[in-house]
C-alpha positions as CSV (number, residue, x, y, z in Angstrom):
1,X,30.9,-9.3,20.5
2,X,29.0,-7.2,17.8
3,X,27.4,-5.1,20.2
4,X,28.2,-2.4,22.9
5,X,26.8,-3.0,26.5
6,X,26.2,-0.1,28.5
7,X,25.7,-1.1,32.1
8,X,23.2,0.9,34.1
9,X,23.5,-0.2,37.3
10,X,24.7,-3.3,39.2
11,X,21.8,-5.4,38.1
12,X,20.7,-4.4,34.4
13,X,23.0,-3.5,31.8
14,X,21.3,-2.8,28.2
15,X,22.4,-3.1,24.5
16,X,21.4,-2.7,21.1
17,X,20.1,-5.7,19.1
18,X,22.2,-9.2,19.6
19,X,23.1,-11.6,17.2
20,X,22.5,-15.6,17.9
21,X,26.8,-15.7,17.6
22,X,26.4,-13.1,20.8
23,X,24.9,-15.2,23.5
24,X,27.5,-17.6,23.9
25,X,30.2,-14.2,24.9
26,X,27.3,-12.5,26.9
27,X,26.9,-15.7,29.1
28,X,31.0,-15.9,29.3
29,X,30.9,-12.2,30.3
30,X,29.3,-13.5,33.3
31,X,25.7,-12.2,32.4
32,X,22.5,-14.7,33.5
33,X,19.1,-13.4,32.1
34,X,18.5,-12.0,28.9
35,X,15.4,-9.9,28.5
36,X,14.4,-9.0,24.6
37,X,12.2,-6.0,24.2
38,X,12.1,-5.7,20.6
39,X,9.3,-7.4,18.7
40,X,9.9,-10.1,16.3
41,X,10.2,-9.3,12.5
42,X,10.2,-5.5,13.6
43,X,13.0,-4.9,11.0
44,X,10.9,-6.4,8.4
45,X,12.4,-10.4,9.0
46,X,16.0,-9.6,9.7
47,X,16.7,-9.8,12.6
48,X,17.1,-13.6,14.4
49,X,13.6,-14.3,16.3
50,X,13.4,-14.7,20.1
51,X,12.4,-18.3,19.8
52,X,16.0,-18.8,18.1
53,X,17.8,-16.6,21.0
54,X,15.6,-18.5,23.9
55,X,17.1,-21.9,22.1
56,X,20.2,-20.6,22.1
57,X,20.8,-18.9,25.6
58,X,19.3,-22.0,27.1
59,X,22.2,-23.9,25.7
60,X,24.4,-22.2,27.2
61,X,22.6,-22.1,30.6
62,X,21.2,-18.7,30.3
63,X,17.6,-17.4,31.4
64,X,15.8,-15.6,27.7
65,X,12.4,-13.4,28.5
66,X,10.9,-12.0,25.5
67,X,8.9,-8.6,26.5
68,X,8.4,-6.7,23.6
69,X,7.6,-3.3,23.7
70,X,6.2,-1.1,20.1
71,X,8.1,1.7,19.6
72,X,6.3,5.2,20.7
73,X,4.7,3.8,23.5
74,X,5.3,2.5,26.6
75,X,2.7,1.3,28.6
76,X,2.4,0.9,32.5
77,X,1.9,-2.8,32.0
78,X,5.3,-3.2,30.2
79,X,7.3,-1.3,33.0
80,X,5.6,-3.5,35.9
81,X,6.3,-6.4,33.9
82,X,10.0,-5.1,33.4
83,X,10.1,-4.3,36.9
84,X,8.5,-7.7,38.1
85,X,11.5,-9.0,36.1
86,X,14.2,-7.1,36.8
87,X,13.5,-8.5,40.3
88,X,13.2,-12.5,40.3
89,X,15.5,-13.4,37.4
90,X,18.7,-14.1,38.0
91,X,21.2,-11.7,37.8
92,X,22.9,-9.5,36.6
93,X,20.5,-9.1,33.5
94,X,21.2,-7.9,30.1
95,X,18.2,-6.0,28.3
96,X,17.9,-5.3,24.4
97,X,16.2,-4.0,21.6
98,X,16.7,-2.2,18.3
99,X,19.4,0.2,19.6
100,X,19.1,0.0,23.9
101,X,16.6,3.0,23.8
102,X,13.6,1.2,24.7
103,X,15.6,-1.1,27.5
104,X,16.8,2.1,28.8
105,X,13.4,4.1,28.8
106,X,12.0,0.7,30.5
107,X,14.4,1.5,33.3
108,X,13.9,4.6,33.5
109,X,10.5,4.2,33.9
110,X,10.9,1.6,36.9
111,X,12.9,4.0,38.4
112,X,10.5,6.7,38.4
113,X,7.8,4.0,39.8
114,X,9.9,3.0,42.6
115,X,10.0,6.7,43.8
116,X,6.7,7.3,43.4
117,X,7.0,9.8,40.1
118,X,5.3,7.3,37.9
119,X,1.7,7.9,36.4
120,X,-1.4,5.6,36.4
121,X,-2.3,6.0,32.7
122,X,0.4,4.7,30.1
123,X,3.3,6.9,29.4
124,X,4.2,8.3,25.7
125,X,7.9,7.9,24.7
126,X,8.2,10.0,21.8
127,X,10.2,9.0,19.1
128,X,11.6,12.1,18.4
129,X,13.2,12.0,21.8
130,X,15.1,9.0,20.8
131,X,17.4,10.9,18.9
132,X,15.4,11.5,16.1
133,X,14.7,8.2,15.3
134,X,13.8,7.8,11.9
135,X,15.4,10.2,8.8
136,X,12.6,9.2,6.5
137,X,9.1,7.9,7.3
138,X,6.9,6.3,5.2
139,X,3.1,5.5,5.2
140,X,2.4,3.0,3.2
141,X,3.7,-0.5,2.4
142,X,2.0,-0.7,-1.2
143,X,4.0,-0.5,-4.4
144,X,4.4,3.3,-4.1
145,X,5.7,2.7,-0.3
146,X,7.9,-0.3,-0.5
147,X,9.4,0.9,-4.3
148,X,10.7,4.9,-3.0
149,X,12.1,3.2,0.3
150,X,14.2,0.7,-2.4
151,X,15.1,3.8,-3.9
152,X,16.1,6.5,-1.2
153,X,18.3,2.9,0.3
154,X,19.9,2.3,-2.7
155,X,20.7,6.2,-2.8
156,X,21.7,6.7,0.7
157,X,22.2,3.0,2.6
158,X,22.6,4.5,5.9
159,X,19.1,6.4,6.1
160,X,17.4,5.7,9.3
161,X,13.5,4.6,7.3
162,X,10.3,3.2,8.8
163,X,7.2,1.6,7.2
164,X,4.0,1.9,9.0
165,X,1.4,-0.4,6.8
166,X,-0.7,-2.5,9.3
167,X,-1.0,-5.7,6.6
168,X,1.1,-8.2,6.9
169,X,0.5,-8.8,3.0
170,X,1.5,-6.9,0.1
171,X,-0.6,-7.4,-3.5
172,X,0.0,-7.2,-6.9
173,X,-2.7,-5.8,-7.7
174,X,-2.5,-5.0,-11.2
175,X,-2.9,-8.6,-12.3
176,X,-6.5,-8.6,-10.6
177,X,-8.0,-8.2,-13.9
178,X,-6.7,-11.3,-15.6
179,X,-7.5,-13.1,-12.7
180,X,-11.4,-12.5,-13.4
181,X,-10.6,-13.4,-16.6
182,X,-9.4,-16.7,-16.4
183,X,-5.8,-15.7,-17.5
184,X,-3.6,-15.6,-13.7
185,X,-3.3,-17.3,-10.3
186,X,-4.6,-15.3,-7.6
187,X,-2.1,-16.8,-5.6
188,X,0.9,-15.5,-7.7
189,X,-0.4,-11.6,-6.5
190,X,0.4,-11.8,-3.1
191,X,3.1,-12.1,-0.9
192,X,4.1,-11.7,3.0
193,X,5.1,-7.8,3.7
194,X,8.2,-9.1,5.2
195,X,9.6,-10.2,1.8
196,X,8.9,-7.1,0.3
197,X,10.0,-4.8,3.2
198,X,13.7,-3.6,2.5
199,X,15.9,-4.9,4.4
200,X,17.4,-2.2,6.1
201,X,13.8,-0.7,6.7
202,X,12.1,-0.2,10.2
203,X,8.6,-2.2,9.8
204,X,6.0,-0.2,11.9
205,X,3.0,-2.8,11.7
206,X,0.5,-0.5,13.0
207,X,-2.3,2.1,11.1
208,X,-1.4,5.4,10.6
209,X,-4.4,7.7,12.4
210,X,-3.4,11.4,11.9
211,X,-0.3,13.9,11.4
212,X,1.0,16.7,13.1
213,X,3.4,18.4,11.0
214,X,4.2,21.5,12.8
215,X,5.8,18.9,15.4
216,X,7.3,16.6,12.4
217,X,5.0,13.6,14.1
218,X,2.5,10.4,12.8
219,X,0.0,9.7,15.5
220,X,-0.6,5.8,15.1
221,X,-4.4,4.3,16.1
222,X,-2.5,2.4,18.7
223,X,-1.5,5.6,20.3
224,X,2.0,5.7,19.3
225,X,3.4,8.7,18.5
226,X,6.1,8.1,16.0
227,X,8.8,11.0,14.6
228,X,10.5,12.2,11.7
229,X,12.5,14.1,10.1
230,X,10.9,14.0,6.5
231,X,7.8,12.5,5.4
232,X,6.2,10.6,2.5
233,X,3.1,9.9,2.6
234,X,1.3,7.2,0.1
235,X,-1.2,4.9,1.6
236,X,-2.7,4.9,-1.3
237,X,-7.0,5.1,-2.0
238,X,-9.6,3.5,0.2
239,X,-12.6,1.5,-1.6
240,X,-15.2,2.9,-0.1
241,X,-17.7,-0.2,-0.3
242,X,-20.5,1.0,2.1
243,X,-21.0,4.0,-0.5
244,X,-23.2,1.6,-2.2
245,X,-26.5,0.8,0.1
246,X,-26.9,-3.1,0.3
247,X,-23.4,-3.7,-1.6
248,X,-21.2,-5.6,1.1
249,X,-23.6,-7.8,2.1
250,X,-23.9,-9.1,-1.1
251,X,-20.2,-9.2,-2.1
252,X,-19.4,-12.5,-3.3
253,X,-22.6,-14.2,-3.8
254,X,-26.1,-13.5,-5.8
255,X,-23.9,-12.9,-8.7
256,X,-22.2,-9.9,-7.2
257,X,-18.2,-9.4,-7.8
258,X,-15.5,-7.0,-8.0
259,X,-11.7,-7.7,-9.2
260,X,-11.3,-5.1,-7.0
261,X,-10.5,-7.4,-4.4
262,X,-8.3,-10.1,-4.1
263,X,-10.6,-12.6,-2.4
264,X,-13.3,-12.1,-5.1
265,X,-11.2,-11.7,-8.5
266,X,-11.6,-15.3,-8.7
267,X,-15.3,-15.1,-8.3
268,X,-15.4,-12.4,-11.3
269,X,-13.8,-15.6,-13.1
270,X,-16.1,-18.4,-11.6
271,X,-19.6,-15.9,-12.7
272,X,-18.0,-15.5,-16.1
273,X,-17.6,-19.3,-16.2
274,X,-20.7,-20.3,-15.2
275,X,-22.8,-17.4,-16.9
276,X,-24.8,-18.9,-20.1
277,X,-27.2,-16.7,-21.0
278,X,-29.0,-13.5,-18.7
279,X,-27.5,-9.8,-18.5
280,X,-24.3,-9.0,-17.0
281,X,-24.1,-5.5,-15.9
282,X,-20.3,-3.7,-15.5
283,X,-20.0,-0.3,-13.5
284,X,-17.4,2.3,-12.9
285,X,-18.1,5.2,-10.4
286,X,-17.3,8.7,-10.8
287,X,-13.3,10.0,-10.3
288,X,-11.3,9.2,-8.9
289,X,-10.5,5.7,-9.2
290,X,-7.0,3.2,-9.3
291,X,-6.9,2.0,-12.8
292,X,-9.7,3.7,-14.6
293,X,-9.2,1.2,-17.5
294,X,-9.8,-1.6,-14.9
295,X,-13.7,-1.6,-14.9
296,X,-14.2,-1.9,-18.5
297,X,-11.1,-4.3,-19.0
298,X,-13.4,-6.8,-16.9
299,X,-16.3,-6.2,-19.7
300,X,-13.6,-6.9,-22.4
301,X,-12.0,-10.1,-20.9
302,X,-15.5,-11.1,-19.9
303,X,-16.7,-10.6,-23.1
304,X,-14.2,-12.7,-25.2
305,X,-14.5,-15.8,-23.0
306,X,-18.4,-15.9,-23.9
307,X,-17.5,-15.1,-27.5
308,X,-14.9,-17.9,-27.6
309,X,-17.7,-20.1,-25.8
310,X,-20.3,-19.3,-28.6
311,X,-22.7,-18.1,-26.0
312,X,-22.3,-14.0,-26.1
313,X,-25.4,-13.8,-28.4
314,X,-27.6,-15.5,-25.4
315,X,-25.6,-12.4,-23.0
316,X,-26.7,-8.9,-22.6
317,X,-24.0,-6.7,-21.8
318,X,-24.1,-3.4,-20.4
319,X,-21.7,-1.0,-19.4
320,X,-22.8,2.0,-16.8
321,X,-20.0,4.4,-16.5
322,X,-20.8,7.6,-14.0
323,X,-18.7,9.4,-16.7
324,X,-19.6,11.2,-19.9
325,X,-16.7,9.3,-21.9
326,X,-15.3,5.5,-22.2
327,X,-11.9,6.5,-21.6
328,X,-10.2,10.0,-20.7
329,X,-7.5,9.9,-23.3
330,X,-9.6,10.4,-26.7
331,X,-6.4,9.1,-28.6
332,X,-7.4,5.3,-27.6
333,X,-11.5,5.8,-27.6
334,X,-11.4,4.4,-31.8
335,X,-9.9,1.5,-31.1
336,X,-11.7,0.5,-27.7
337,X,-15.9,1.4,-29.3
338,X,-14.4,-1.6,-32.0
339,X,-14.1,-3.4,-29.0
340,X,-17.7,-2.5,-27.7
341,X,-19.3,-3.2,-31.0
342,X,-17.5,-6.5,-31.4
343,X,-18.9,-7.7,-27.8
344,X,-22.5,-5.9,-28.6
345,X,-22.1,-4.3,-25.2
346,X,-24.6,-1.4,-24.5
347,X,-22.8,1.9,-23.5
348,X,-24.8,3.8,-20.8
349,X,-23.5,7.2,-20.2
350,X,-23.7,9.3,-16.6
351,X,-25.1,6.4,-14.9
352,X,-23.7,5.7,-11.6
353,X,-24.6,2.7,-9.2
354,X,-25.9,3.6,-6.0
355,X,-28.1,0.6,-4.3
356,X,-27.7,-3.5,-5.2
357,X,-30.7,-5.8,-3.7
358,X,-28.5,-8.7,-4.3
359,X,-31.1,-11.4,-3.4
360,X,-33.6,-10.1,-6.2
361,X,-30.7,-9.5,-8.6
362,X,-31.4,-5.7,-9.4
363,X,-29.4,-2.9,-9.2
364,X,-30.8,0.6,-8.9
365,X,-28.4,3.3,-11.2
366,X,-28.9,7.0,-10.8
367,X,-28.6,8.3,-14.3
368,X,-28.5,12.0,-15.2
369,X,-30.0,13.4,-18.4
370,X,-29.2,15.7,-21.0
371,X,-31.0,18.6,-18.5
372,X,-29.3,17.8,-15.4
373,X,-32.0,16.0,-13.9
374,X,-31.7,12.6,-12.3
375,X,-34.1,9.3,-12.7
376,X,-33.2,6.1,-10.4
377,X,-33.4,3.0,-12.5
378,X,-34.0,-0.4,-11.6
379,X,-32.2,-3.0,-13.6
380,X,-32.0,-7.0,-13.0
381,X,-29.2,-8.9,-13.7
382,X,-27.6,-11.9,-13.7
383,X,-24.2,-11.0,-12.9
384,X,-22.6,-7.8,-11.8
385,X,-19.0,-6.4,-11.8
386,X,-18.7,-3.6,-9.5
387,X,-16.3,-0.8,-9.3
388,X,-16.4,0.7,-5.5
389,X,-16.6,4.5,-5.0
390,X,-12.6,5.9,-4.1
391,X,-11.4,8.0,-1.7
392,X,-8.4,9.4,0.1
393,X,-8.0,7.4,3.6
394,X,-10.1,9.2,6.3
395,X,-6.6,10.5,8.6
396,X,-5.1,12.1,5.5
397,X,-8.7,13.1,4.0
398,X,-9.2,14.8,7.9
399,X,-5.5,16.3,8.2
400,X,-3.7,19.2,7.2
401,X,-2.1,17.7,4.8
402,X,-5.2,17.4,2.3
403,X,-6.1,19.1,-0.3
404,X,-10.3,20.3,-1.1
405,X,-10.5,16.7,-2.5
406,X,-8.7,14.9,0.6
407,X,-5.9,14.1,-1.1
408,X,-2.1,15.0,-0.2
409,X,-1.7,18.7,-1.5
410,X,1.5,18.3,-3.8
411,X,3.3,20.2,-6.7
412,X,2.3,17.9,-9.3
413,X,5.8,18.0,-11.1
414,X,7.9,17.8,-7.8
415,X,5.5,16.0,-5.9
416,X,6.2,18.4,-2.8
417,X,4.0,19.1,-0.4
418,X,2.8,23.0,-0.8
419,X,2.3,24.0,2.8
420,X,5.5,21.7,4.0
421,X,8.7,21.4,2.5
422,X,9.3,18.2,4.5
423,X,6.7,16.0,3.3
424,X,6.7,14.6,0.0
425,X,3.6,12.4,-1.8
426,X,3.0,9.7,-4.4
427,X,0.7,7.3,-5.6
428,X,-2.8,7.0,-5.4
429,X,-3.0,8.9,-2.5
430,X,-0.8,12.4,-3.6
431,X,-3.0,15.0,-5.4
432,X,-1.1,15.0,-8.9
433,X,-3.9,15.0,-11.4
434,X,-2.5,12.0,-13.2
435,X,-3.9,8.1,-13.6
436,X,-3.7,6.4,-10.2
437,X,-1.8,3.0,-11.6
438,X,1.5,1.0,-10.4
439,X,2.6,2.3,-13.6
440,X,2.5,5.7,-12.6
441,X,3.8,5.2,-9.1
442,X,6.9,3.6,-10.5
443,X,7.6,7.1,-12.2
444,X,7.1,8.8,-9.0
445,X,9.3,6.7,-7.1
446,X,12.1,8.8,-8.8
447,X,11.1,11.6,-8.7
448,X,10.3,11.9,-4.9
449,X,13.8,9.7,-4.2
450,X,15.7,12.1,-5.8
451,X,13.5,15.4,-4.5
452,X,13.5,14.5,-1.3
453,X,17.5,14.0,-0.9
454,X,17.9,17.5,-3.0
455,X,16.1,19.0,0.3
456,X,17.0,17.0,2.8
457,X,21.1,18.3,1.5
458,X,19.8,21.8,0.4
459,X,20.4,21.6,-3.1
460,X,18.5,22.4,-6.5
461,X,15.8,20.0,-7.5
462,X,16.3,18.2,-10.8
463,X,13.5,15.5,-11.2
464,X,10.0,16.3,-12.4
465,X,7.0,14.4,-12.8
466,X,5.5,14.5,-16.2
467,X,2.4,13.2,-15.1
468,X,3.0,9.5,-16.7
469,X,0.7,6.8,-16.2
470,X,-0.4,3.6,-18.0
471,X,-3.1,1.5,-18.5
472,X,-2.9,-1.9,-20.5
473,X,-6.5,-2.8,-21.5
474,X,-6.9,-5.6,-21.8
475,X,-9.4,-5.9,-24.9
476,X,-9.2,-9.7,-25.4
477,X,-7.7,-12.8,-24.1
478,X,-4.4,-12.2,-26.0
479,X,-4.3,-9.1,-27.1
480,X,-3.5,-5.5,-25.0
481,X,-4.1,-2.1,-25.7
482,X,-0.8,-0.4,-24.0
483,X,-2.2,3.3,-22.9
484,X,0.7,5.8,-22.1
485,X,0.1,9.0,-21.0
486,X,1.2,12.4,-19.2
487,X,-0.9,15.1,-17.8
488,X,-3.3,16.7,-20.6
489,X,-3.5,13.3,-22.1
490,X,-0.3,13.6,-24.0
491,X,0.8,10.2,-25.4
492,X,4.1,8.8,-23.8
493,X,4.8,5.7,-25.1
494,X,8.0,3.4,-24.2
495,X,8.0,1.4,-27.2
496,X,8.4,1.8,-31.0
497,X,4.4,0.5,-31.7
498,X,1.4,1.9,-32.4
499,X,-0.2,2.2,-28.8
500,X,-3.6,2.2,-30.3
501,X,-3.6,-1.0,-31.8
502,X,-4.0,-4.4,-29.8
503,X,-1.0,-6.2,-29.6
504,X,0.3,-9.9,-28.6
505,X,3.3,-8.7,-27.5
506,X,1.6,-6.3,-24.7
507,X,-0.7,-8.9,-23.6
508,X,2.7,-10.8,-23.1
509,X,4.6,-7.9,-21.3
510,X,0.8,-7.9,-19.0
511,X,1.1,-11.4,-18.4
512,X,4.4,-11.9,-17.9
513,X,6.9,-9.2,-18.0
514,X,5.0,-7.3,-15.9
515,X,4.8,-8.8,-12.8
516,X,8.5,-9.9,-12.8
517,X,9.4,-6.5,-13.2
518,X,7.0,-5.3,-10.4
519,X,8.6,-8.3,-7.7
520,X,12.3,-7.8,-9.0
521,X,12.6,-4.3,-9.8
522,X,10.4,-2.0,-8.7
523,X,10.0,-3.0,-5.3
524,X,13.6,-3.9,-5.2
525,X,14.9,-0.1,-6.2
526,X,16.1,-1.0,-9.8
527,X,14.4,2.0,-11.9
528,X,14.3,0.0,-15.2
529,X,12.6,2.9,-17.7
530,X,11.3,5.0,-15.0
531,X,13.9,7.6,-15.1
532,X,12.6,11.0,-14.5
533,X,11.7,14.0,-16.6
534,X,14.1,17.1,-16.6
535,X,13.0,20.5,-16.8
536,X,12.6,22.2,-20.3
């Protein structure tokens, strides 16, 4: 038998997690009821599902219960329900979950209840009470997330690491953009978490609602109190739709689209199809924002397909951008206004969207002048690509943990947090003043991987973050602008081109190379050309 069985008393005896090969030696050991307490897919798929153990012990003449029970919490309905059990099955009965802990606190807990000790309201089972449960935890199961658990496993295979991201799908974002333009399956950017989630990972399918890192603890919206012993925290940046009065009820339909979503990328594409002749209207907030490229990269691709169809002369185009510039790194600013011209798209500077009456087709912009003063404007369209205000999630934004602009207070080079040696940040959600992109995060996976071991073991840090991040803009259907950069705007490119000048070949590695690199390496733990920086 793969497991060991530690027998409580005469009637329960519990164990850590069985194997389908078990059963047939825990019946032959003379055991008659089987009660699992661990939920299905907890370990991110790996583990054999209770429907396949219930087939299996019933083969062999043995009674299967499944009762799971979340880690962190116990409630009093789960321990009269173990309790209920524990007395009409037959016996004696073998209990099991992850590692026995919960089956044990479960009996515990009837034990208390049958002398009267037990509580009304649910009681808390603290993870750290379980031995310290988990050596690394991890909010987030986005690129930044899934990609630095890859890593720290593929560095140390042993580490005790749990996930807690409440989807049960994980996106490829990045390849949004081509799906408004006609160029990429939506259905190609999205898989099940649980083939993403490292397998030797802990999946904690629940929202993270607050921290309390004096205590090293995550404090879960379902009440579950989970601990740790260090922290990374990257839940990445919240679209903050409602920003914009009359927006999400408009989402979708009247013309109204985002690729910032993945159920209305293809209606980006569908508009762009369908549009003829009228004014389509683009938009991009003020900072910060995941792939500032993205919102004009929609214009571009948008643009080209009318061009191609001989109809952008019938098209106004107009792009209102809360910033000053078209892009932050002036280096790539030449080639993108020959873009702009080519596409006779109207630039409007400082002009931020703030209200969308969707069933009269107008969207009202507050634009500031020269003087500082600001004049709403109403403008009609036909079509309109939105770019949702960003911000840090409300529980990191409302922690501790935050910085003045909400987001996790790091040393942009270790990615570190300031206040607590303990917790390390990256991707969107860390406070590095660098481009929020995939691109970026896969740098950062390093760097935190190898920081965090360096204190977890005491020893000198030797991985820096040099700020990296990329954008490809995507300027035409075939053609990519590949814009590398560190902190200050310093160009950092990979490859031996020009990155100023539209290339084939990028609009390849976008389309192609890309995403087979993002599925097979980076959330896999292979650091293909994202190395870290040494210090100088």
């Amino acid at each position: 038998m793969t497991v060991n069985i530690t027998k409580l008393d005469h009637k329960l005896s519990v164990c850590g997690q069985i194997s389908i090969d078990d059963i047939g030696e825990i019946a032959a050991t003379g055991y008659r009821s089987i009660i699992c307490n661990r939920p299905d897919f907890e370990g991110g798929g790996s583990q054999p599902s209770s429907e396949e153990l219930e087939a299996m012990a019933k083969s062999v003449g043995v009674t299967f219960i499944y009762l799971p029970v979340n880690m962190g919490v116990i409630s009093a309905e789960r321990v009269e329900a173990f309790q209920k059990l524990l007395a009409e099955l037959p016996k004696p009965v073998l209990a099991f979950c992850n590692s026995g802990r919960r089956a044990t606190a479960l009996y515990e807990m009837t034990q208390q209840r049958a002398s009267g000790e037990a509580k009304a309201q649910e009681s808390v089972v603290d993870a750290c009470n379980w031995g310290d449960a988990f050596d690394v935890v991890v909010i987030g199961g986005g690129s930044a997330g899934i990609g630095v658990t890859a890593s720290l496993l593929k560095r140390r295979p042993a580490l005790r690491i749990a996930i807690i991201e409440p989807s049960d799908k994980h996106y490829y974002q990045p390849a949004w953009t081509l799906v408004g333009g006609g160029a990429y399956d939506i259905a190609e950017t999205v898989k099940p978490m649980t083939e993403v989630i490292p397998g030797n990972a802990q999946w904690i399918q629940a929202a993270a609602a607050g921290f309390e890192p004096e205590h090293n603890k995550v404090r879960l919206e379902d009440g579950r109190i989970i601990g740790y012993r260090q922290l990374i925290v990257c839940p990445g940046i919240r679209t903050a739709w409602e920003k914009i009065e009359g927006l999400e009820e408009t989402l979708g339909k009247n013309g109204v689209t985002s690729n910032y979503r993945f159920d209305l990328a293809p209606y980006t594409w569908e508009l762009v199809r369908g549009l003829k002749t009228g004014k389509a209207i683009f938009t991009q907030p003020p900072m910060p924002i995941k792939c500032a490229g993205a919102p004009q990269k929609a214009m571009y691709l948008s643009c080209d397909h009318w061009m191609r169809s001989q109809c952008l002369d019938n098209i106004e185009v107009e792009f209102d951008t809360a910033g000053a510039v078209l892009f932050g790194v002036a280096d790539f600013v030449p080639s993108l206004m020959e873009y702009v011209k080519r596409y006779h798209a109207k630039l409007v500077f400082n002009s931020n969207l703030v209200k969308v009456d969707g069933a009269q087709k107008i969207a009202y912009f507050e634009i500031k002048g020269t003087d500082g003063t600001v004049a709403l404007a109403a403008k009609p369209f036909d079509m309109l690509h939105v770019t949702p205000p960003q911000m840090a999630p409300d529980f990191l934004r409302n922690s501790a943990l935050a910085d003045v602009g909400g987001f996790c207070k790091v040393n942009e080079k270790t990615l570190q947090h300031t206040d607590y040696p303990n917790i390390f940040s990256l991707g969107d959600a860390c406070s590095s003043p660098n481009a929020k992109t995939a691109a970026a995060a896969r740098k950062q996976i390093v760097v935190v991987a190898e920081n965090l071991l360096a204190e977890k073991e005491d020893r000198e840090f030797t991985a820096f973050y040099d700020g990296y991040g990329a954008c490809p803009l995507t300027v035409e259907n075939g053609k990519v602008i590949l814009a590398e950069f560190g902190f200050g705007g310093k160009l950092l490119p990979t490859f031996p081109l020009n990155p100023t000048v539209p290339s084939k070949l990028y609009w390849f590695f976008k389309q192609t190379v890309f995403p087979w690199v993002y599925w097979n390496g980076m959330l896999k733990g292979k650091e293909w050309l994202a190395r870290s920086s040494r210090p100088r």
